[in-house]
C-alpha positions in Angstrom: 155.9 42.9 64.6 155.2 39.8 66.7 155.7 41.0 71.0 158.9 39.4 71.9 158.6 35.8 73.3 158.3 35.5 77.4 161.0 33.3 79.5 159.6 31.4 82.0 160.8 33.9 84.8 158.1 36.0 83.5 156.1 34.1 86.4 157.9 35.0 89.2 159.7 38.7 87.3 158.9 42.0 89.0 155.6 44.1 88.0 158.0 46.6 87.0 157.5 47.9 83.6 161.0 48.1 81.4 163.1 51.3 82.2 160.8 52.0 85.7 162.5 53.6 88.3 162.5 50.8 91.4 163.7 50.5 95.1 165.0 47.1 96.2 163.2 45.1 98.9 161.8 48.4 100.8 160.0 46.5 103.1 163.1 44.8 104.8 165.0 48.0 104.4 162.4 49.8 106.1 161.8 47.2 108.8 165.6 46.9 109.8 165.6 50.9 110.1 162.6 50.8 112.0 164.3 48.4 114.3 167.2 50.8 114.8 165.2 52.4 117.8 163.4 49.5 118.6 164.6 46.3 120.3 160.9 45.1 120.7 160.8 45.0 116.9 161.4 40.6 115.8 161.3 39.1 112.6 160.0 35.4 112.1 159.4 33.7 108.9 158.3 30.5 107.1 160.9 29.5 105.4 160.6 32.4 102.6 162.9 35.0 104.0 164.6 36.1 100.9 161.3 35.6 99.0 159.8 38.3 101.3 162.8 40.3 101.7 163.2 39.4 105.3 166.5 38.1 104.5 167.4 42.3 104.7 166.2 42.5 108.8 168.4 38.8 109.2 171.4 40.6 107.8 170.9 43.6 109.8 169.7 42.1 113.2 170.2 38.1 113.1 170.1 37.9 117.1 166.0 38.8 116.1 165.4 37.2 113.2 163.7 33.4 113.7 163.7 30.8 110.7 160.0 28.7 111.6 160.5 26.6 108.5 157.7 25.7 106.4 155.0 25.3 109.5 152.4 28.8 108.9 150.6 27.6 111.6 153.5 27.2 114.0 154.4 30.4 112.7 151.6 32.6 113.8 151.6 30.7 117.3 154.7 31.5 117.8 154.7 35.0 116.6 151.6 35.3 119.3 153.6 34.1 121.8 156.1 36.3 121.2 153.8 39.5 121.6 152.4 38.0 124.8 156.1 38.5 126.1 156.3 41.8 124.7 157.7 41.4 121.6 156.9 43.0 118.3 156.7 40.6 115.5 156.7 41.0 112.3 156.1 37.8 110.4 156.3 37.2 106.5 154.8 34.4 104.3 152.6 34.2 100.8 149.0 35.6 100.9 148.1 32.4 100.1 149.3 30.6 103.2 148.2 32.9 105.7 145.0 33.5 104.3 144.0 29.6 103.7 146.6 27.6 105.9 146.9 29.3 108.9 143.9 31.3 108.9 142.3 29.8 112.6 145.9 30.5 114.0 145.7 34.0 112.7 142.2 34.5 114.1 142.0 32.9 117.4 145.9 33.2 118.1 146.4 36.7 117.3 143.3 38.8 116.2 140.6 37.2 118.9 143.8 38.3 121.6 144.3 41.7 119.8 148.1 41.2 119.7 150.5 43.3 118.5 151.6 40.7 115.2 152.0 42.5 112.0 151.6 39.7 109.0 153.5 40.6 105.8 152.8 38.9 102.8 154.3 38.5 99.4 152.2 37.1 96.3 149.2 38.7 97.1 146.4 38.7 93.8 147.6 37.7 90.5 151.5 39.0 91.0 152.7 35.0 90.5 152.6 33.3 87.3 152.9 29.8 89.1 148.5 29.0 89.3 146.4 28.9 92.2 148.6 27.1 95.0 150.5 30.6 94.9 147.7 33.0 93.6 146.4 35.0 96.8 143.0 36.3 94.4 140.8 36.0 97.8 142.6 37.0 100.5 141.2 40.4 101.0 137.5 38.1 100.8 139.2 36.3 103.9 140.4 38.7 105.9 138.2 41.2 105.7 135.4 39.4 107.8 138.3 39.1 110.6 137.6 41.9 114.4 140.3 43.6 115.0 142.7 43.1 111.9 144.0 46.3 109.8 144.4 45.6 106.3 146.8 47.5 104.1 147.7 47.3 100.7 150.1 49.7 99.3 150.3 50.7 95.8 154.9 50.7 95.7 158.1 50.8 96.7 157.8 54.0 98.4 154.4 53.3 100.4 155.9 50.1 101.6 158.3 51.7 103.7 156.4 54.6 104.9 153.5 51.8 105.3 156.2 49.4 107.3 157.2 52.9 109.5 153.9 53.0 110.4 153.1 49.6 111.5 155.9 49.6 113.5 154.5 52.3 115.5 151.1 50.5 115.3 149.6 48.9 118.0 147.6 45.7 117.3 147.4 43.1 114.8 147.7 43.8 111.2 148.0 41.8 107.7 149.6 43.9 104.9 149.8 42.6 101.3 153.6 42.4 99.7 155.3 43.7 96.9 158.7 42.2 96.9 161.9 42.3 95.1 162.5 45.2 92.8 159.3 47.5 93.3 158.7 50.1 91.3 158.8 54.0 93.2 156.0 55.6 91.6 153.9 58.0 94.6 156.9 60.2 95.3 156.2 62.1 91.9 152.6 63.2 93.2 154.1 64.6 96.6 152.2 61.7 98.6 152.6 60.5 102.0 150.7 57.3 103.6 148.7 57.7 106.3 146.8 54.3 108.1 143.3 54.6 107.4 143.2 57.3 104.9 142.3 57.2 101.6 143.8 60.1 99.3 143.1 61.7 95.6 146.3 61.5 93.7 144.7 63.1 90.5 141.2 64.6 89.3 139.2 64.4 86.3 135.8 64.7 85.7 134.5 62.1 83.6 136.1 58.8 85.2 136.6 58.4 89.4 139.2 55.3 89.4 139.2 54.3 93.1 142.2 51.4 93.4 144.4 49.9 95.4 147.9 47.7 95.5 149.9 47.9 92.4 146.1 48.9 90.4 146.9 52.7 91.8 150.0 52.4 89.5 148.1 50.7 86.7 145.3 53.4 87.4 147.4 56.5 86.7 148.9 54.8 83.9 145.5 54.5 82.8 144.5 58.1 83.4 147.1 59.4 81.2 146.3 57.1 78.3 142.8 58.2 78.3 143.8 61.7 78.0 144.4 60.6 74.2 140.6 60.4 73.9 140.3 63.4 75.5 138.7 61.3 78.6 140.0 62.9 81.9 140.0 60.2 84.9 141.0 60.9 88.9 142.6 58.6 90.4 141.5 57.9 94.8 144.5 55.5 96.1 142.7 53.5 99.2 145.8 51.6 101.0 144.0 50.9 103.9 141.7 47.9 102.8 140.0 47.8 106.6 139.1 50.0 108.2 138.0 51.2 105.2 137.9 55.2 104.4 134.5 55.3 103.7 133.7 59.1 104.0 136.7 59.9 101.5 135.4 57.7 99.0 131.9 59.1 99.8 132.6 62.5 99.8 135.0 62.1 95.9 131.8 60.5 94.2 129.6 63.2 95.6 131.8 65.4 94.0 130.8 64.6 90.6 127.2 64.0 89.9 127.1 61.3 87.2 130.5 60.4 86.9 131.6 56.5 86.1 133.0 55.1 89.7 135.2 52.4 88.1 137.0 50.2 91.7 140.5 48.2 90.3 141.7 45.9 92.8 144.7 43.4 92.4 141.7 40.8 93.8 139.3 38.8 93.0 135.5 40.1 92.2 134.0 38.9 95.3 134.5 40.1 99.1 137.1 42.7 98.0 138.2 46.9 97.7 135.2 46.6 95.2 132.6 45.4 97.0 133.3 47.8 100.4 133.0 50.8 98.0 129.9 49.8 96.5 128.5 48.7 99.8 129.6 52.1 102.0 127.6 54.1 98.9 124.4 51.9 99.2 124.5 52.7 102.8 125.0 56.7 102.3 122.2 56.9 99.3 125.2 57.2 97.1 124.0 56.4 93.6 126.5 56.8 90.4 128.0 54.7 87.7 129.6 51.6 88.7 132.5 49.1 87.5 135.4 46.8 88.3 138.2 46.3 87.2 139.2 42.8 89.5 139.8 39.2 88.7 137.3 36.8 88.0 135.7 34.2 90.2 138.0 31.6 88.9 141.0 29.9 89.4 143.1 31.3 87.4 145.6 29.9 84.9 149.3 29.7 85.3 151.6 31.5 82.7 153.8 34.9 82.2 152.3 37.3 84.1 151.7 40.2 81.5 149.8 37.5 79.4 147.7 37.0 82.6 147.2 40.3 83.6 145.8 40.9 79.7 143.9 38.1 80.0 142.3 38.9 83.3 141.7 42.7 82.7 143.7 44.1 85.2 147.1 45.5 82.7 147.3 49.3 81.5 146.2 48.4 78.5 143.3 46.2 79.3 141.5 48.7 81.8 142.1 51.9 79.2 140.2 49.5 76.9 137.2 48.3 79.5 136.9 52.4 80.6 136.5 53.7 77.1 134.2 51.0 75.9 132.0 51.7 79.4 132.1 55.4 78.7 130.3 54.7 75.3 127.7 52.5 76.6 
């Protein structure tokens, strides 16, 4: 039987597989609760409020809420200006505009300052079907180089509003990647709770470490329980918190198990990524094992339905079971 033929809102649809249990727009739920208690608390946009569930906070606090229109730059210098005054801003885009357009605004504006801007991003990786202009693949690469910026990228619906809780309470600036719309609520059934700079195991197994981020944590322990098939066990180390990175976690799991494959699956491109810190903080510590990645390609990539690209690309269920059990056999 041929797989049933995509629409184009395939593109744009939520990651979401059918029948997944999903929270909607956690991340302006959580922000307009989190502004309950605090009148500091702002929200400023580019002219993507309902795209980033901002729209939420505007319902629930329109005397804060401020419409920039589509100006990132004059976004992020406002948003600094705000803080200077004592404000709390909480500003939302796409990755790919903050990380490429506004970048120098970002850096010397807010981060240079240490201003207390959180930056909240939907579309980061390959989570649009609509080609490169919307395709954040590098924005970890671009960010991470940045002094003073926090990086977090949460795996779902429920880590995006304990993540949001915590940068509220946060002091400093921060850039956390998006997952928007209908998100699915997977971390609640492992009894998990975020915490800003850690990095936590959500499952063991002794012949495969998968250490992941994003929305890859979700493909990851749907990976882990399709290898059990093959009688392949896999753990499963969510790292949320991209910078500053939880290097002795990750350091102390792969020293756990002499030997085992270390496979790193990031929502993100090969270069300058989760992938790349891992294998650089176990360089450093002596730390010698197995090593893959699961991570998009230096490319552009192609527009389309995104379960065709996220085949394509490697980063689906289906394709990282595959890639880990032909590894394991090598």
């Amino acid at each position: 039987m041929s797989a049933p033929r995509l629409k184009t809102s395939a593109m744009i649809a939520s990651i979401a597989a059918e029948g997944q249990r999903t929270l909607s727009a956690p991340f302006g739920h959580a922000l307009a609760k989190a502004a309950e208690t605090r009148p500091e608390i702002v929200g400023m946009t580019a002219d993507l409020g309902k795209y980033t569930d901002l729209h939420i906070f505007q319902q629930a606090h329109p005397d804060r809420f401020y419409q920039m229109g589509m100006a990132e730059q004059l976004l992020m210098m406002s948003a600094a200006g705000m803080a200077r005054e004592g404000f709390h801003p909480f500003v939302t885009t796409y990755a790919v505009f903050a990380a490429r357009r506004a970048y120098d605004f970002l850096c010397l504006a807010i981060a240079e300052e240490d201003l207390n801007v959180k930056v909240v991003c939907a579309l980061p990786g390959l989570t649009t079907g609509y080609g490169p202009s919307h395709q954040a693949t590098e924005d970890l690469a671009i960010f991470r180089g940045m002094p003073n910026l926090t990086i977090i990228d949460p795996c779902d619906a429920v880590e995006i509003e304990q993540a949001t809780a915590a940068l509220a309470d946060h002091r400093g600036p921060a850039y956390m990647r998006l997952l928007r719309g209908k998100v699915p609520a997977v971390l609640d059934e492992y009894g998990y709770t975020f915490e800003m700079g850690k990095a936590k195991t959500i499952r063991d197994g002794a012949d495969v470490l998968i250490i992941s981020s994003g929305l890859m944590t979700m493909r990851a322990l749907e990976t882990a329980e399709a290898l059990k098939a093959d009688n392949i066990e896999a753990g499963v180390l969510h790292v949320p918190t991209i910078k500053p990175l939880d290097e002795a976690t990750i350091i102390e799991a792969v020293k756990a198990k002499p030997g085992r494959l270390v496979v790193v699956a990031e929502n993100h491109s090969v270069i300058g990524g989760l992938g790349e810190g891992v294998a650089a903080a176990l360089l450093r510590a002596g730390v010698f094992a197995p090593f893959k990645q699961v991570a998009l390609p230096d490319a552009f990539l192609d527009a389309g339905a995104l379960p065709t690209l996220h085949d394509r690309y490697g980063i689906s269920t289906k394709a990282m079971t595959t890639s880990i059990k032909g590894w394991l056999s090598e």
